[in-house]
N, C-alpha and C positions, 0 to 999 in steps of 0.2 A: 421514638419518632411517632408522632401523631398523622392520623389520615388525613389533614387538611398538610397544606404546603407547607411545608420547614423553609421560613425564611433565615437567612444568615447574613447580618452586616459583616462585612469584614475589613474591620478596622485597619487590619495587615499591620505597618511601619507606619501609620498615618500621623503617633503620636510622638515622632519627631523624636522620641529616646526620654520624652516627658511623661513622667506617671500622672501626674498631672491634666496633660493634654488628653492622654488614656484613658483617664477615669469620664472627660467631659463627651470622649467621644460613646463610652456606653450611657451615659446620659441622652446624648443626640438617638443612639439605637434603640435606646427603652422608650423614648417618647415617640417615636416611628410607629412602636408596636411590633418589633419583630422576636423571631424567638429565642434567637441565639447571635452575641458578640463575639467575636475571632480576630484572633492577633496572631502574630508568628512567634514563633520558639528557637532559637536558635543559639548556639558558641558559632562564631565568627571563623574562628581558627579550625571550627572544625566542620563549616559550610563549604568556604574554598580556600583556594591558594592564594597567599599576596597579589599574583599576577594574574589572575584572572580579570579579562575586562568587563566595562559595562555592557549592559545592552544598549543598545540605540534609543529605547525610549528614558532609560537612566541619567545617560550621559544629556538628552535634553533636557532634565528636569532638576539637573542637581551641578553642583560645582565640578566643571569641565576638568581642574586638577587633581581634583580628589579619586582615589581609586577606588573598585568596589566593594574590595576590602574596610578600607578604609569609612567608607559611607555606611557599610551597616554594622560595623563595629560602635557608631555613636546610635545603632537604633534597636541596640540588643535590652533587653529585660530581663533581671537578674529573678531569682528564684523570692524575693521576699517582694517585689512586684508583682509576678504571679498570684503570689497568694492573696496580695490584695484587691487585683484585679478580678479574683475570684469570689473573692467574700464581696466587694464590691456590685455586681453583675448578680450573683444570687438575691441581695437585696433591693434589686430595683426589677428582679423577677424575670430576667437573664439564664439562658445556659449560656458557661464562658467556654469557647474552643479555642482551640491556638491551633494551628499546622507545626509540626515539629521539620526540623530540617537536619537533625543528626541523632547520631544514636544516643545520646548523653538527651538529648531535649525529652525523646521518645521515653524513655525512664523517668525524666522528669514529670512531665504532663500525666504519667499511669502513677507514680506517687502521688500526685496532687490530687486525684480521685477522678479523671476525667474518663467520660464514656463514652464519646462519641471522638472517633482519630480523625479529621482532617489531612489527605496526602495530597499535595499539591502537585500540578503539571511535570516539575521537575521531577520528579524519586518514581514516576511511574515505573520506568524503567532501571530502578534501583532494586536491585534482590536480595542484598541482604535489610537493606531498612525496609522491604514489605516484608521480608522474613519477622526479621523484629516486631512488627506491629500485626501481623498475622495470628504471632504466638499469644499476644494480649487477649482475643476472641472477643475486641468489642466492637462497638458500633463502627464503619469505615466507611467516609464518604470519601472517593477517589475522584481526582480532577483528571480531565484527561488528552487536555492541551498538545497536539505538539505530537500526535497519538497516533499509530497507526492501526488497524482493528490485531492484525497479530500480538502486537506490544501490547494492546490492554488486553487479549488473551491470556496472555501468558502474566502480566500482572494479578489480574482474578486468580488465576491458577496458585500462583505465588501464596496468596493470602490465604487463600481456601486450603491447600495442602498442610499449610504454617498451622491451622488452627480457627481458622475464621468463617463462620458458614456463611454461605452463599447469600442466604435471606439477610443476613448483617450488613452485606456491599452495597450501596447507593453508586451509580456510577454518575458523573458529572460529565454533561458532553461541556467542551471550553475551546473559547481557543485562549493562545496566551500571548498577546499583541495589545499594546496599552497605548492608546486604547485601540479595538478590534474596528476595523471598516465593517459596516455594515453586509457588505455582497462577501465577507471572509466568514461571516455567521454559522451559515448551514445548518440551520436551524433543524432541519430533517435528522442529519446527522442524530441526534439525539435519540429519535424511535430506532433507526439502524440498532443502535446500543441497544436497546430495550428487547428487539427480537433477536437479536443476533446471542444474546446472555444470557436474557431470559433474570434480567435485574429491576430494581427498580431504578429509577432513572433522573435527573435532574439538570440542572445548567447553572457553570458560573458565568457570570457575563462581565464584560469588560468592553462595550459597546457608551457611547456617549447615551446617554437619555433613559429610559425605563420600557419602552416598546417593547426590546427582546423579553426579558424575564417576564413579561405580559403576555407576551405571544407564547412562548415556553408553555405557563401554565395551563392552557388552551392543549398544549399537544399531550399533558402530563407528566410533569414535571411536580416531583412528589418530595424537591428542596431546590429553591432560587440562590444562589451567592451574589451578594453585587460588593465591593466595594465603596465606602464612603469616607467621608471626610471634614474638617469644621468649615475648610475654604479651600475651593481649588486651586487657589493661587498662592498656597502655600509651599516652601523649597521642600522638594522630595520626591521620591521616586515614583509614588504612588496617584503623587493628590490629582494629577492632573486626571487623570482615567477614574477618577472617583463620583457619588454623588453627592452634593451637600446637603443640610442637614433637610429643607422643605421636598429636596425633590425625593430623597429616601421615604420621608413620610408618604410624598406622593405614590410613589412604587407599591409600597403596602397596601395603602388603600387602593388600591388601582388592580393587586394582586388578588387581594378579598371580594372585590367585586366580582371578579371574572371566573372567582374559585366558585362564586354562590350560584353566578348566571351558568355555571356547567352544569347544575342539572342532573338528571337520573337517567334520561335519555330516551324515557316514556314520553309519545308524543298524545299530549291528554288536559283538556281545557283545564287551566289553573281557577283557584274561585276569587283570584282577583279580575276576573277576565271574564270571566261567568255572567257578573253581576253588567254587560255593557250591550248582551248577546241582544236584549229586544230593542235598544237604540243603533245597533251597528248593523245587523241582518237585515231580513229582509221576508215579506209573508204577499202569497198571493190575495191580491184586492182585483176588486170592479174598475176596470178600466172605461166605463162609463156605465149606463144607467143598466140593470139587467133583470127582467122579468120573473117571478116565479114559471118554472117550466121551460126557461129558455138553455139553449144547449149552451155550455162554455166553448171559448174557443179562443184563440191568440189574439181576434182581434176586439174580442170584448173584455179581454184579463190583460193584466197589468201584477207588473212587481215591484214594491215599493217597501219602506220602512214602515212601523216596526216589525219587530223579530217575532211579535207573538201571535200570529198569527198559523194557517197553515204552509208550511216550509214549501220552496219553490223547488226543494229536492220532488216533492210530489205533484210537480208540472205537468207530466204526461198523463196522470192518476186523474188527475182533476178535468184536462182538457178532455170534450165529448159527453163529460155526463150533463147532470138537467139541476137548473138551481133550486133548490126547495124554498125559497123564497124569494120576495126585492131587492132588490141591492142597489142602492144608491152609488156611483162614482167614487171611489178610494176607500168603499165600504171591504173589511175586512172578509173574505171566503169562508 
């Protein structure tokens, strides 16, 4: 991880079960400019059960008959995908991550060479898959959606016991609501995390538009997740809470700026700013005509532009003594 912001697209299920679609969507994130593409990992069979329902925002997005099983059994990515996906994303100067969702994926993604885990909202509170990905000791960003601060307590705990040092966890504040209302944010939340753990800290967002992950980076947020996509209006689970491909760019660049206008925190004239002090200040002058030998006073000084003069911080210094020479009206002091 790099000390500027860890951006991550997350492509998730966006590419419709299309390697195809996949490869175009790390195209859309490499020309964004972000650092890392993310897709999910998963055996079907061994995510749920047949009968497990959708969620509310699934069943809006996707065929009313189809079950959940069902829908993301057509959006799995078999292992020679992967690999292309990877070889893919490294040449267009990509880190590729996937979220794994079972123990078989979890093996898969540490064969593939990957070094940064992705665990998503759900498995927070799964102990033996944080066990599993604990004992790898790599990089771990944790979402943590749907969370209560003991639940991610004892997840950290989980990870760290397993194998995984502390300084490796990223915790991600989320929520997980597709897309997220605005007032459900809690944007604070996210420091709670940061002193309560003593972690570094981050946000996935799932809000319409790019504000939040903007404002994030503002509180310190040291990796953004947004989801995207080629069209929102494409069938699936994801696209609708996505962003398409200009407003992704937009996010980034919008993320960059606010990363550079942060500053050191030293309050201390910049020398682009420097250069405006004798048109923008202000220096005491002759507020009309004034004698040699005659006393200063408020009603013969005046302060007016430019800067280069003697500073009106020295107003009282000046007020009382005796001119050493003429001064003409808006004559410099």
């Amino acid at each position: 991880m790099r000390d500027s912001v860890f951006i991550i697209a997350e492509a998730g299920v966006n590419h419709n079960g299309s390697l195809k679609l996949a490869k175009k969507l790390v195209d859309i994130a490499a020309d964004a400019g972000v650092d890392a593409v993310k897709f999910q990992t998963f055996k079907t069979n061994l995510l749920l059960t047949p009968d497990t329902p959708k969620a509310a925002y699934q069943k809006d997005q996707t065929n009313s008959g189809q079950s959940q099983f069902e829908m993301l059994k057509k959006l799995e990515l078999d292992e020679a995908a992967h690999e292309e996906l990877i070889s893919y994303s490294q040449k267009k100067g990509l880190i590729f991550m996937s979220t794994p969702f079972d123990h078989e994926s979890i093996d898969l993604l540490d064969r593939l060479g990957l070094e940064i885990f992705k665990i998503g909202s759900g498995d927070l509170t799964n102990i033996p898959y944080l066990r599993h990905i604990g004992r790898l000791k790599k990089q771990v960003i944790l979402s943590t959606g749907m969370s209560n601060m003991d639940e991610i307590g004892r997840a950290l705990d989980t990870l760290i016991s397993s194998g995984t040092p502390k300084e490796n966890i990223i915790l991600l504040h989320a929520n997980t609501a597709y897309p997220t209302a605005f007032e459900d944010v809690n944007l604070l939340a996210m420091k709670t995390l940061e002193e309560k753990f003593q972690t570094k800290i981050g946000y996935s967002d799932h809000t319409p538009g790019i504000e939040i992950p903007v404002a994030a980076t503002t509180l310190g947020a040291s990796v953004i997740e947004k989801h995207f996509t080629i069209n929102r209006n494409m069938e699936g689970p994801d696209h609708k809470a996505s962003l398409e491909p200009s407003e992704l760019k937009k996010m980034v660049r919008s993320i960059r700026n606010v990363e550079m206008a942060m500053g050191d925190g030293v309050k201390t004239p910049t020398d682009s700013e420097m250069k405006n002090i004798i048109a923008a200040r202000k220096s005491i002058v002759a507020g009309m005509d004034i004698a040699r030998g005659e006393i200063f006073t408020e009603r013969n000084l005046s302060v007016k532009r430019p800067g280069n003069g003697v500073s009106p911080l020295l107003w009282d210094d000046v007020i009382g003594s005796r001119a050493k020479k003429d001064y003409k009206k808006d004559d410099l002091i």
